[in-house]
N, C-alpha and C positions, 0 to 999 in steps of 0.2 A: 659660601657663608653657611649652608645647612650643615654641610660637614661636620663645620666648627660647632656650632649651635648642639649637634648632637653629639658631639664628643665632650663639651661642657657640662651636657645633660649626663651625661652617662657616669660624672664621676658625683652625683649623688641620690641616683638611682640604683638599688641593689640590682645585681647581675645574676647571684645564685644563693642559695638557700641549703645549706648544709643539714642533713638531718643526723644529729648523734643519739648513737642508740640507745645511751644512756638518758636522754632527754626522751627519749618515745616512750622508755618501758615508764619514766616517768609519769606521764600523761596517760599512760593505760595504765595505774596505779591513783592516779585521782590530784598528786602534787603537778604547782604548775611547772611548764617548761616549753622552751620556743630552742626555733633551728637556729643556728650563727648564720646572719649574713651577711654575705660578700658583696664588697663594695669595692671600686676601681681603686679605693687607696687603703682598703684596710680591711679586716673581718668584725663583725661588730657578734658580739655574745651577749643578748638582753637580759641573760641571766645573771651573770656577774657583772654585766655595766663593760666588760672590759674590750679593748680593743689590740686587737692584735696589725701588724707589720709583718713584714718581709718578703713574702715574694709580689705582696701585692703592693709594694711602692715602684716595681717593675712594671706594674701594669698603669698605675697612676703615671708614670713618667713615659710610658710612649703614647698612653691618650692624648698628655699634655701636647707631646713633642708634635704628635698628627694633628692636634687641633692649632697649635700654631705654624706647623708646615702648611693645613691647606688656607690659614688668612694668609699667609705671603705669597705663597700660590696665585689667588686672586690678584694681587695688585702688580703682579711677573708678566701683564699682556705684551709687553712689548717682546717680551724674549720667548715664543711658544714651544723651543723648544726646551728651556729650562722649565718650561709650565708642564710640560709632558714628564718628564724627569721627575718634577715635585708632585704628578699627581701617581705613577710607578712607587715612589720610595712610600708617599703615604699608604699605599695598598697594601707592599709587602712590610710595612710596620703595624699596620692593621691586621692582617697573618699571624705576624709575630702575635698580636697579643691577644687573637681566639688561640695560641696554641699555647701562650704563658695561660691563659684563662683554663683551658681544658686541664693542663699539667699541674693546677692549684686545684682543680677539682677532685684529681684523680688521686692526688695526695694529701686531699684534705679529707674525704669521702670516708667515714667509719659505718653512716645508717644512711645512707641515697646524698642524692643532691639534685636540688628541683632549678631547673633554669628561671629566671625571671623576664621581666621586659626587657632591663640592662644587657639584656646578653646579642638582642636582637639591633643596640644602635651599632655595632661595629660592621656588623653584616651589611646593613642599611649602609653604613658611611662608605663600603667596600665596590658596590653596587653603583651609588653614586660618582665616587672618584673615577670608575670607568666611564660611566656616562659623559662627565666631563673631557677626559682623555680624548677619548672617539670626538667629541667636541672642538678640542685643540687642534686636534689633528685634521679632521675636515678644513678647518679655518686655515692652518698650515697648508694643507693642499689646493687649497682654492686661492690663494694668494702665489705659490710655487709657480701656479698653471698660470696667474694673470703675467706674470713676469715673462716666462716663456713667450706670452702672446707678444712680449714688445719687441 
């Protein structure tokens, strides 16, 4: 349930902060000017109001997808080994999307790029879904053993 909670949070918490160079010589010039930031579903530019797409509806769509893999996860107790499996796929889609995140950075990047808080729930969610896993799997093993005993 946290998982989920912080993968909800993350798609309206900015992740990163683009600094363009033309916006800085701006601001050491005296006119104002702010970084574009990046958001799990879009890139926001306060300058022009305007909002950009494209790679980052790639990253809004496997937040989604992980945050409603691990609520089905949760209510999967009776089958622990599909529960091991959905907490595996959430990990390496969470993977996936620090490296679509890094790969929009690297190509979005003209004057730096300053990481935010957003960047740190996928980490957190990645961290947790092993906790769980090691979790399922204890319970799977301690259940394997009590059948043996019979």
């Amino acid at each position: 349930m946290l998982i989920t909670t912080l993968l909800v949070g993350m798609q309206v918490l900015p992740v990163l902060l683009l600094n363009d160079p033309v916006v800085m010589s701006a601001t050491a010039t005296g006119m104002q000017g702010m970084p574009r930031e990046v958001y799990s579903a879009f890139i926001y530019n306060p300058n022009s109001g305007e909002y950009t797409f494209g790679w980052m509806t790639a990253l809004a769509v496997i937040s989604i997808a992980v945050a409603m893999l691990s609520f089905l996860t949760i209510f999967d107790y009776k089958n622990r080994r599909r529960q091991m499996r959905g907490c595996r796929l959430g990990q390496l889609l969470l993977l996936l999307w620090c490296v679509v995140c890094a790969l929009v950075a690297f190509v979005e990047k003209q004057g730096g790029v300053t990481p935010q808080f957003g960047v740190c729930l996928p980490i957190v969610s990645i961290v947790l879904y092993w906790l769980a896993y090691k979790g399922i799997k204890h319970d799977d093993d301690l259940v394997r053993s009590a059948d043996r005993l019979r």
